[in-house]
N, C-alpha and C positions, 0 to 999 in steps of 0.2 A: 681328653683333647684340650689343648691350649687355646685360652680364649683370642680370636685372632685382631689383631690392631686395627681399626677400621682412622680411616684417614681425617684427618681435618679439616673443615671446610667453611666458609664465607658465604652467606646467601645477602642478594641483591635485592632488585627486583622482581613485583610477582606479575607472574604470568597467566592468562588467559587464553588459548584457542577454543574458540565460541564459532563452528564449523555447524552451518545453515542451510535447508534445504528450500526452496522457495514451493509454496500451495501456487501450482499452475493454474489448475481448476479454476480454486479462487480467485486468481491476479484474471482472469481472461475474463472470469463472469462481475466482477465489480463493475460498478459503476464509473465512470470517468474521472471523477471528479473525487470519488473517492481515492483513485488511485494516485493521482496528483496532488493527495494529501498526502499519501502514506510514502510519496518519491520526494517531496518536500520535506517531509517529517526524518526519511533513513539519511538524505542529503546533509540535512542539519544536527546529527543526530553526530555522521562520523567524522565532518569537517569540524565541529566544535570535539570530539574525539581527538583528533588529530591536531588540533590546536592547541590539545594539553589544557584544557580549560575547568576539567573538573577537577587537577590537582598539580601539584607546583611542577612536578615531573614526570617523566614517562614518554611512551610512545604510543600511539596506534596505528595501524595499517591495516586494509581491506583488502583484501584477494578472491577473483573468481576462484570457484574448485572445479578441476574437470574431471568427468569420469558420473557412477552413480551416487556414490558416498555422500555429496554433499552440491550444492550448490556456489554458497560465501563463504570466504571465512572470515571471522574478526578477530585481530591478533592484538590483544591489552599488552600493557608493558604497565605496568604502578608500584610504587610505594609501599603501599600495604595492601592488605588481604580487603581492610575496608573500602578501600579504591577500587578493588577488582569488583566487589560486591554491588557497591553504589550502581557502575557500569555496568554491570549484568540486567542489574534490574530497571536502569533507568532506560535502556534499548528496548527492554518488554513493555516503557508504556509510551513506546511513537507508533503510528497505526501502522509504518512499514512494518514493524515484528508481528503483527495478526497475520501476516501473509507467507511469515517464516514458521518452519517445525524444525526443531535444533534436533540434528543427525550424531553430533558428537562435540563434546567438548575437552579441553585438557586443561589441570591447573597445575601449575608449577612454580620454581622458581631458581632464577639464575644463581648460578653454583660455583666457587673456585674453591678447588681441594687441593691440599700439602703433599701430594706423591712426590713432587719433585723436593730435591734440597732447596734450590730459590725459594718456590712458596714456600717451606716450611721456615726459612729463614723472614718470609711476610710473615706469618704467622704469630711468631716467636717476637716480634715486633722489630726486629734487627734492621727492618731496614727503612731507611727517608720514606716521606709520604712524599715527596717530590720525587722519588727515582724513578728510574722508566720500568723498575714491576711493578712497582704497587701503581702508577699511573695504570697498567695494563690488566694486572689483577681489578680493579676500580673501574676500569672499561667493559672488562667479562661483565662485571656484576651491575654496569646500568648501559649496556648498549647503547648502538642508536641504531633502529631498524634500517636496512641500507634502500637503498633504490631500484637493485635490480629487479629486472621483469618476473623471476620464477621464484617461485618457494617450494620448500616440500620439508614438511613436516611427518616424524612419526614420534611415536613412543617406543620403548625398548627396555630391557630390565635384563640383568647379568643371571645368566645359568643356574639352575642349583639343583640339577641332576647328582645321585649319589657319585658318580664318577666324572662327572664335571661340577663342579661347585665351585663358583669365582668366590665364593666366599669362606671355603675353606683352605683356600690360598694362603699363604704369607704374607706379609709386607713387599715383603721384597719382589716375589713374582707378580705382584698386582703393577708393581712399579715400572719394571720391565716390560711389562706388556701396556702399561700407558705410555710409555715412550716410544716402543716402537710404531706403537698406532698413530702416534704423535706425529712421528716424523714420515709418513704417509701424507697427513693432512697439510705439512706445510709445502710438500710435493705441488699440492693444489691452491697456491699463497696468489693471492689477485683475481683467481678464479670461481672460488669458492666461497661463501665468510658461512658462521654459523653461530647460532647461540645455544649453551649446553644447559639446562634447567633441570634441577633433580626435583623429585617428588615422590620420595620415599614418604608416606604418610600423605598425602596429600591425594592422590592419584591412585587407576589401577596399576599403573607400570613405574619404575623406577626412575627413568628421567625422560624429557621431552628433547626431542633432534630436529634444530631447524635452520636447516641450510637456506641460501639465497644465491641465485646465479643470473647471468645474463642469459644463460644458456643450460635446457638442463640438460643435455649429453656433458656437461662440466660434473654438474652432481650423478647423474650416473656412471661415469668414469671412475667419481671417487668412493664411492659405496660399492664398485665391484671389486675394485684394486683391495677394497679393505675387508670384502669380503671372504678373502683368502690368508687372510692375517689372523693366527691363531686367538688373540681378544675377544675377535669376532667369529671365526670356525670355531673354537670351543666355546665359549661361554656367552654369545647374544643370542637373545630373543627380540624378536618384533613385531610392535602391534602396527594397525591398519596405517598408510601410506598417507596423506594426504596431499596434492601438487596443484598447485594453480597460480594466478598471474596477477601481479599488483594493479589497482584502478585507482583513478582520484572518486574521492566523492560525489563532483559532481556529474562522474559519469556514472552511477549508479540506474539512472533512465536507460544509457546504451545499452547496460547488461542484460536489463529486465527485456527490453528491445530486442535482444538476439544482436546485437550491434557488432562491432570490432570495438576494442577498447585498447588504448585510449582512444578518445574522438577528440582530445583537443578540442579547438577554435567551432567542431561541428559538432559539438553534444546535441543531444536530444531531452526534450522535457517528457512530461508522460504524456502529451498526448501522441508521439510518434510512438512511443512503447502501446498506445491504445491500437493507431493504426497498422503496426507492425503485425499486432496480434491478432489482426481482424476488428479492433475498436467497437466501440456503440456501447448502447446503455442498457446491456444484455442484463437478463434475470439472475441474482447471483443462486448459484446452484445450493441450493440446502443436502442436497444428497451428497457432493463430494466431502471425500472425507478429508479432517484434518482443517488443514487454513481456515481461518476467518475470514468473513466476508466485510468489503470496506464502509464503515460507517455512513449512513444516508445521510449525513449532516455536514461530512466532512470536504469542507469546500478548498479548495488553494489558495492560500494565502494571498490575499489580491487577486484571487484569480475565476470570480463568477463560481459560474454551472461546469465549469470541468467541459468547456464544449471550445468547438476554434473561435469562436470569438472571448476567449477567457484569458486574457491574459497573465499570469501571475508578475503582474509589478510589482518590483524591488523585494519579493518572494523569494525565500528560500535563506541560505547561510554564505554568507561572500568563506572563497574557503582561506585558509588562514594563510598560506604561504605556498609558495613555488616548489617543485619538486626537490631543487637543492635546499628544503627543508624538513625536507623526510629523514633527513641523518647523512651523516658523513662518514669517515673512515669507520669500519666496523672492524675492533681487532678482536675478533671471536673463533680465529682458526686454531689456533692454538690451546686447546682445550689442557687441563690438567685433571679433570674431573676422572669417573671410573671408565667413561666413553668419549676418552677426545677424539678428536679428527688433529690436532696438534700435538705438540709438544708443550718443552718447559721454558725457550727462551723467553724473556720480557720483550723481546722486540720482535718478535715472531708476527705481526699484525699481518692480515690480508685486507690490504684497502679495501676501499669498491671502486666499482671500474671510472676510469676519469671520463669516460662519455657523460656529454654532457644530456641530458633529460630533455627533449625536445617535444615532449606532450601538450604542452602550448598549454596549461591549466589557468584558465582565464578568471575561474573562482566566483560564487555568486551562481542566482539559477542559470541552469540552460535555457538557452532559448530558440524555441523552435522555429520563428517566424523564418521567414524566406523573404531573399530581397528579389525586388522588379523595380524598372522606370514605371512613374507614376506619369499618365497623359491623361491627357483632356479629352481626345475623339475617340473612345473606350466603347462608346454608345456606334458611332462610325463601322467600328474594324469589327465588334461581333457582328452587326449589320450583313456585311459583308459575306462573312462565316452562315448567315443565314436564321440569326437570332434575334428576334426584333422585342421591342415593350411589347406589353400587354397579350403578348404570345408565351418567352420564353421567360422576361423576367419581368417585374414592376421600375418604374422609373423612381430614381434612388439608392438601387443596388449598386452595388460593386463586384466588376466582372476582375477576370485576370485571363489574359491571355497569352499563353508561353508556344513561342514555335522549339519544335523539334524537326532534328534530323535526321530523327528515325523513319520508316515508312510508317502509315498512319495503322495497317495493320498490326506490324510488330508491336507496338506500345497501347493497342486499344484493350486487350484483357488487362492490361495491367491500370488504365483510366478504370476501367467499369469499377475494379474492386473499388480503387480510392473513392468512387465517387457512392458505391455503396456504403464502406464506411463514413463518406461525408454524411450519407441519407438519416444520418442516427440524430443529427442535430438541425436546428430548427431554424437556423440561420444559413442553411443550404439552399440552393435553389436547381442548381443544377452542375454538372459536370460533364465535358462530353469532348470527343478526337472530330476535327472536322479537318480533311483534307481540301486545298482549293490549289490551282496549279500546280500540281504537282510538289507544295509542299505540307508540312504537318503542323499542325494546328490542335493546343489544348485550352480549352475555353472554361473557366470555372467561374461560375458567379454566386455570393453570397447577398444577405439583404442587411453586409454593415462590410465594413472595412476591414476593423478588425478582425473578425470571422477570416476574410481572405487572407490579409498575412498571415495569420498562423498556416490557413491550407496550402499558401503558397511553399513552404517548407517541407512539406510533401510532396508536391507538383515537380518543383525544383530534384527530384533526382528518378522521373521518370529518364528513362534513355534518351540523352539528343540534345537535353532542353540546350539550344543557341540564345533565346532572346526572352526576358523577361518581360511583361509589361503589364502595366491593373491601373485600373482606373472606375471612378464613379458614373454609371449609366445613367444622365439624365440630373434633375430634381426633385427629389423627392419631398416628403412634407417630415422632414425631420422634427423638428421645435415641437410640431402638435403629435407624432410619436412617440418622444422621449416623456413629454408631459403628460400622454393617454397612461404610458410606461409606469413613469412613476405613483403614476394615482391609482394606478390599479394594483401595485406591488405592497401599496400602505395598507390595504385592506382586504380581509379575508373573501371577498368578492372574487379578488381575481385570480383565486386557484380556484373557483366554484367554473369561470368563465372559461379558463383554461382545460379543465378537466372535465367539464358537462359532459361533452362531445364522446369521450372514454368512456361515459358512465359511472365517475365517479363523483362524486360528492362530499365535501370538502368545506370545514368552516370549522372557527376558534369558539368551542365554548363558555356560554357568557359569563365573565367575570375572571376568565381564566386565562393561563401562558399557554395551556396546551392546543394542540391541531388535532384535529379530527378528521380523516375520511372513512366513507364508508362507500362499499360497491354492491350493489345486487346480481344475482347470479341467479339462473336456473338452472345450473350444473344439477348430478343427484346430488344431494347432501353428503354422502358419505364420501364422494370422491373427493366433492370440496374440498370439504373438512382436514383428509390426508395433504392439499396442497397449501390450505393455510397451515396445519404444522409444520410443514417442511419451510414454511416461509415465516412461521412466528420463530422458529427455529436460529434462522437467521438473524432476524429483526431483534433481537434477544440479546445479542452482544453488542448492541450500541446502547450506551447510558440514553441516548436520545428517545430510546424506546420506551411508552408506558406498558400499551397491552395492544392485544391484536386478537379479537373473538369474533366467533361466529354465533350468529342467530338463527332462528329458523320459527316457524309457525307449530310449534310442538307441543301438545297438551293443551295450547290456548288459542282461543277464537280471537279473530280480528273483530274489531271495531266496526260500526255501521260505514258505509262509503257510500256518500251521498253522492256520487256522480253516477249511479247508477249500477256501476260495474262490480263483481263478484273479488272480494279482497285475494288479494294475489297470494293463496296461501303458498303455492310453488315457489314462489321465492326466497333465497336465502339472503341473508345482510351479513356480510362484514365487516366489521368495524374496527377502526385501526387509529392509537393515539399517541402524537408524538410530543417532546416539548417545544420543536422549534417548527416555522413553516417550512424553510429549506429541507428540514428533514422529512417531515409531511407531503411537501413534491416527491422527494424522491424517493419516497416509497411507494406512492400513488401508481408512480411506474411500473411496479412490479404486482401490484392489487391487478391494473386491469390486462396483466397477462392469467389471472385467472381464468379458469374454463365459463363459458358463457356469459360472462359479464353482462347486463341489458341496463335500458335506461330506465328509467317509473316513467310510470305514465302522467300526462301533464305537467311534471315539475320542471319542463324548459321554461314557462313560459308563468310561475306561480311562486309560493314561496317556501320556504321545506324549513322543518325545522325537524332535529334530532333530539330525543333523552335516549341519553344512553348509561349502561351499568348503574340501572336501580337494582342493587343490591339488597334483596328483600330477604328477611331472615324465615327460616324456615317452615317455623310453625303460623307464621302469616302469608304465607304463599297464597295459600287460597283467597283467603281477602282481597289481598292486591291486584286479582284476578278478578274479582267480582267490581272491587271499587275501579278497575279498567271499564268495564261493561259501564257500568251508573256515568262515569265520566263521559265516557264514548256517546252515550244517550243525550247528552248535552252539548258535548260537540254536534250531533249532525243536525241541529236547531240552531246553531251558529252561523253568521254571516260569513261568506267565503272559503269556509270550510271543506274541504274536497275530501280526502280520506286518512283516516288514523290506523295503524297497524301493530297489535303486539305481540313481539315476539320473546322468544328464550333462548338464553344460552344453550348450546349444543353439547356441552360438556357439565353446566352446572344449571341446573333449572333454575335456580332461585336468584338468577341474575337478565335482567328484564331490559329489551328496547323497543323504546317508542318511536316510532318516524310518524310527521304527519304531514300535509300537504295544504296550504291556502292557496287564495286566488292574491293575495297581496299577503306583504311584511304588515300592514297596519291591521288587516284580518287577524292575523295569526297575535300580533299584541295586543289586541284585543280582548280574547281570552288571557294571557296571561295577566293580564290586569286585572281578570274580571276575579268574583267573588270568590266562585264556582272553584277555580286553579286554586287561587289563598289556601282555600279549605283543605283541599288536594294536598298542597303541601304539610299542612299543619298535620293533618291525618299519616302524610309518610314519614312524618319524624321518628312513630310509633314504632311502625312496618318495616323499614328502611335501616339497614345495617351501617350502610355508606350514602354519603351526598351523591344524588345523581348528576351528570350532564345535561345541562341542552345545549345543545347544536344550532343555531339562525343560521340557513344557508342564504344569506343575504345575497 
């Protein structure tokens, strides 16, 4: 058999379809705040994409997918293979990718081959680099992704059945049959554009197919007409379809939201994507599979606790350009490749459509707040409605009050949820439908301002809303809250004060950056134990994590407890270490959804101090154990000493915590200063594998 002439060809640009499934589970169970990092993060991640900012040229574009296959897809266009690379890997480290599992991807790259005489006379070099082919040829090979609404992507590879074989063809019948398929595709010139990308070697399939329409009954008209066309009856294969619809960046929130997209001028930021979903500062599930759960440290950029009063100021990536920057005429109908949808003319272009893009992309973060007139008799009109101080709200709040012209039943399932979801955050006070004269009435009050605009952007698209209006209830003592605020934010105190009430316990070990809490439990130990897995499990994939152990009373006796009472052998300890405080709140949250969480006895009102992971080496366990006892003996002869308790690792014995209890901070440093501790320590240098902790729950 004759070796047969396979064509010449020109490669461009490389290609990437990077086609994303989004972790539901996880996006629903994160935190708020986490997730407002990880929509800030994928925002900034494809508008600086799209901006062409990681390399001198190229394109990017984002596309919903619909159906099961896929959720995103993200379409590269680069230079080289190391541009495509860089991009792969630099979207795996924004927190948005922890909440993606990649469904499929394609590499490729733009392709012009010699079947016709034209190109082969580009090829041959015969002809100007100013003529309108090689301008056209030089177009196939660096596109510009067009504007239209639809895409649909596949892969496809030519026959090589014994009795179908495109490749035991001729020249010649390969040629004929690229021209006739050719002249099909220019049939669909303004309606259609595509770009043809071979990846023989690259890929499982031979080249990548991706059209672009306004409409896709356009691309299915033109894939059935061609489907009768012997190129394609005898000799195509195709792999799996993919189809879905362009978004700017910064609607990347609507998506997750279940939104319509574009939203133009009415994006949403994440916390509408929180509400949409049901919102709040739900447990993230350690049992779902797949996705990552969002970072407990990861706050919005300007933007707090991830709560309505969080605003993310001047947050997020302003995005680079107007839709008519997405690209312009696309002459990509005209293929010459082994699978055109065109021909071989040079002027064969299919523009894109001259409508103009009317998606209003305003660029920069979304923002969720909602407008209202701001009044003065705010304290008055809820009055009215039936909500007075020192009943409904404290004076200082800020209410908002929106009438509608719905009836007050129609629209009250739909108050309760929001005002459920509002119930997640701590600047809520209340939300409630109050009908009076026969009209409707939504009354929302927070205890700051901000908290309410953002709620208001919520409120704003119950049914009806006629009239906006919010305003501040009263005088509050502002100056000596924000100063109580900030004093209590500079010091590990005021997650102890915050978090008492929960049962949990909470303070910066001395000398150290790290956070510490720990929670007591009378759960049985073994169930525990399975729900701290499932939650070290989680806690595990943020660098912000150290460790996260459980203790228990096992093989070792507590301490004397000089208040009388029998040492709480039933109880287990927790203990959990972060490097930042932010991140130490917000996992606190999810410690006291533990089973049975309780408080100690007396430490409301006393002073607590924690050692924790005395890492005792093995063959001095016992020691460490007995030198516990001699100490304990000298504690309960101790001024304000209340009770000392030790416990062990539940999984590794020879990892040791101490909690103990005074009557004051100056009790408790007391001993540490004293002789007795010195010795204690000098003595653990021996014993001690690792530096232990202590905890001052000041």
């Amino acid at each position: 058999m004759d070796q047969r002439k396979p064509p010449e060809t020109e490669e461009g640009w490389y290609v990437l379809h990077d086609c994303r499934r989004i972790d539901w589970d996880a996006w629903r169970e994160a935190p708020q705040r986490v997730r407002d990092r990880a929509l800030s993060e994928g925002i900034d991640f494809l508008a600086a994409y799209e901006a062409i900012e990681d390399a001198e040229e190229g394109q990017t574009a984002v596309y919903t997918v619909l159906g099961h296959k896929a959720d995103i897809m993200i379409l590269h266009l680069r230079p080289t293979m190391g541009d495509l690379d860089a991009a792969e890997r630099h979207f795996e480290q924004t927190e948005f990718a922890q909440f993606t599992e990649r469904e499929y991807s394609y590499v490729s790259v733009t392709e012009a081959s010699g079947y016709t005489e034209k190109s082969r006379e580009y090829f041959d070099g015969d002809v100007d680099d100013d003529s309108g082919l090689a301008q056209y040829i030089q177009a196939r090979l660096h596109p510009e992704v067009p504007d239209e609404e639809f895409v649909c992507f596949y892969p496809m590879s030519k026959r090589r059945d014994p009795e179908q074989n495109w490749y035991d063809t001729s020249f010649e019948e390969r040629a004929a049959h690229i021209k006739r398929h050719g002249d099909i595709g220019r049939g669909y010139g303004g309606d259609v554009n595509q770009m043809i990308c071979g990846s023989i070697g690259f890929d499982d399939w031979e080249w990548g197919i991706t059209l672009w329409s306004e409409h896709m009954t356009n691309i299915k008209e033109l894939l059935t007409e061609m489907r009768f066309d012997p190129s394609t009856s005898k000799f195509a294969e195709f792999g799996p379809f993919y189809v879905g619809r362009r978004f700017d960046p910064t609607d990347l929130p609507a998506v997750l939201a279940g939104q319509r997209v574009p939203t133009g001028a009415d994006s949403v930021t994440a916390e509408a994507v929180a509400h949409a979903e049901g919102g709040g500062q739900g447990r993230p599930d350690a049992h779902a599979e797949g996705g990552g759960q969002g970072r407990p440290d990861a706050h919005a950029e300007g933007g707090g606790q991830g709560r309505p009063d969080a605003h993310a100021e001047g947050g997020g990536h302003a995005h680079a350009g107007d839709a008519e920057d997405h690209g312009g005429a696309h002459p990509g109908s005209a293929s010459e490749g082994d699978h055109p949808h065109g021909g071989e003319s040079a002027d064969a272009d299919h523009p894109t459509s001259d409508e103009d893009d009317d998606s209003g992309h305003s660029g920069g973060r979304p923002d969720v707040s909602g407008d209202f007139e701001e009044i003065d008799d705010a304290a008055q009109r809820v009055g009215r409605l039936g909500l007075h101080e020192g009943e409904a709200y404290d004076a200082g709040d800020f209410a908002l009050v929106f009438h509608s012209s719905a009836d007050a039943e129609d629209i009250v399932d739909d108050v309760e949820d929001l005002g459920e979801s509002f119930d997640h955050y701590d600047r809520h006070v209340t939300t409630t439908v109050r009908a009076q004269s026969g009209q409707t009435y939504v009354v929302s009050i927070w205890t700051a301002k901000e908290a309410a605009e953002t709620a208001a952007g919520f409120l704003g698209d119950l049914a009806g809303v006629e009239e906006r209006l919010g305003g501040q209830l009263g005088e509050g003592d502002a100056a000596d809250d924000g100063g109580d605020h900030e004093q209590a934010a500079a010091s590990s105190q005021s997650i102890r004060e915050q978090l008492e009430a929960e049962g949990v316990y909470a303070g910066q070990p001395h000398g150290e950056d790290v956070y510490a809490l720990v929670v007591y439990s009378e759960a049985d130990p073994d169930e525990l134990a399975d729900e701290v897995a499932d939650l070290r499990s989680a806690f595990d994939r943020y660098d912000t994590h150290v460790r996260t152990t459980v203790y228990m009373d096992s093989e070792v006796r507590s301490a004397s407890d000089t208040s009388g009472d029998e040492p709480r052998a039933d109880t287990t300890a927790v203990a959990s270490l972060w490097d930042t405080e932010d991140a130490a709140e917000t996992a606190s949250e999810y410690l006291t959804d533990l089973p049975d969480v309780v408080r100690r006895q007396g430490e409301s009102d006393g002073f607590g101090t924690m050692g924790m992971f005395y890492t005792v080496k093995p063959e001095h366990r016992e020691d460490f154990v007995e030198k516990f006892d001699t100490v304990g003996g000298l504690l309960a002869d101790m001024d304000g000493h209340r009770e000392t308790a030790l416990l062990a690792n539940r999984d590794d014995g020879n990892d040791m915590f101490i909690a103990s209890q005074w009557d004051s901070k100056e009790d408790a440093m007391a001993f540490f200063r004293s002789d007795a501790f010195s010795d204690t320590v000098s003595w653990g240098r021996d014993v001690l594998a690792d530096r232990p902790r202590h905890v001052f729950l000041a």
